[in-house]
N, C-alpha and C positions, 0 to 999 in steps of 0.2 A: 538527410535533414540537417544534422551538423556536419562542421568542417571538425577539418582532424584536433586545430586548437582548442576548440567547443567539448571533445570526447573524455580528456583526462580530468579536465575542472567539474563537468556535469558528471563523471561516475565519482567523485569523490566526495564532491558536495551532496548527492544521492544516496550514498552509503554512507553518510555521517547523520543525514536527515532518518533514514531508515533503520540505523543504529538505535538511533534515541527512540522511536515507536517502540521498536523490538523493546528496547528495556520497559519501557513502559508496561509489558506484557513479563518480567525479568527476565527477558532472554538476550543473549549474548550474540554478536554480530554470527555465530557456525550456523544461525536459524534463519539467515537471511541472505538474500542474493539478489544483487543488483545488476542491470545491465543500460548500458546505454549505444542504443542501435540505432535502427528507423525513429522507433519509440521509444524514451526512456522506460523503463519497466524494474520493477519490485515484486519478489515474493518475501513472507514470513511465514515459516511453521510454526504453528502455534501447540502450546504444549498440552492445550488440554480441547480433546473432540467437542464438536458440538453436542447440546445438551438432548438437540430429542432425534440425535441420529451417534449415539456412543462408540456405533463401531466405525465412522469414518472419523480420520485426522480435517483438521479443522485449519485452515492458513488465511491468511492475509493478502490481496496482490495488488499492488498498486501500475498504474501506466497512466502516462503524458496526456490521452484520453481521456479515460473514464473515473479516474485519482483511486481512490481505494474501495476494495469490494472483499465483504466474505466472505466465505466460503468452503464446502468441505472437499477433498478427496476422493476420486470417482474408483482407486485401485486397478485401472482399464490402459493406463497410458495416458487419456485423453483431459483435457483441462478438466479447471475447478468448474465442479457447481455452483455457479454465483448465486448466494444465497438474497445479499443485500449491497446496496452500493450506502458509502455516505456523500450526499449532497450537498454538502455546506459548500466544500473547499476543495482545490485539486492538492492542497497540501496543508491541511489541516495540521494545528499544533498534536504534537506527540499525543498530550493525557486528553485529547476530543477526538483521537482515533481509539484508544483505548474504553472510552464514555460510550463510542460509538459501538464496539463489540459487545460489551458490557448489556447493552441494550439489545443487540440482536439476538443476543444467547438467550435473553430473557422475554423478549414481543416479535417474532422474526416477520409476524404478519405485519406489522406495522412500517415496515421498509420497503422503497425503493424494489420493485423484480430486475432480473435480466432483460427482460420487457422495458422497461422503463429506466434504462440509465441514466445516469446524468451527464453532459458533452461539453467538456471542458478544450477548447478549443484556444489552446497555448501556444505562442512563439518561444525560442529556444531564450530569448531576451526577456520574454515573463516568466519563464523556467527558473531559468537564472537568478533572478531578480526575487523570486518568493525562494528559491533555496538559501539565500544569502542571508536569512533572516533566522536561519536554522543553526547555522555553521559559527564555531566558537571564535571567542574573543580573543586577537593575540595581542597582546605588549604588555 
């Protein structure tokens, strides 16, 4: 899906974007990991479990598809249990993915299933184009 020029600017600008969520939550870029493949793709460990399941870890994961989803920890190998998607945006501002968790911790009925995603259907050029609005100011 990208050319090799496309690969170093989108995992940088992707991990500056996913930087700033993660703080948002005060966690520091070691809780996060980016990758830019097929699909651009995001996880966040989040530091504290979901509230009505304590003993699983609770993270964040975002991709070029589906934009960000909740989720806890299944301990098996196998993905997250996506608990909720947020629907607004495939790249919502930092503190309206934070509002968004905030919210599912607290009404998880009220969101989006696995069932029901939302399909954000991006080119590497609207990729780009909403990451750039993220990425800091130089001069």
């Amino acid at each position: 899906m990208y050319n090799e020029s496309d690969i170093d600017w989108l995992d940088w600008a992707l991990r500056t974007y996913v930087h700033r969520v993660a703080a948002g939550f005060g966690l520091g870029p070691g809780a996060t990991c980016c990758e830019v493949a097929e699909l651009a793709n995001a996880y966040i460990a989040l530091a504290t479990p979901a509230p009505h399941r304590p003993d699983r870890e609770a993270a964040l994961v975002w991709d070029q598809r589906y934009g960000w989803a909740f989720g806890i920890e299944t301990y098996s190998g196998e993905d997250l249990l996506i608990l909720a998607y947020h629907t607004e945006k495939l790249l919502p501002e930092p503190d309206a993915v934070v509002t968004f968790v905030k919210s599912v911790r607290a009404e998880p009925e009220n969101y989006p299933t696995p069932a029901d995603p939302p399909r954000f259907d991006t080119t590497t050029e609207e990729l780009t184009s909403q990451l750039l609005t993220y990425l800091p100011v130089v001069g």
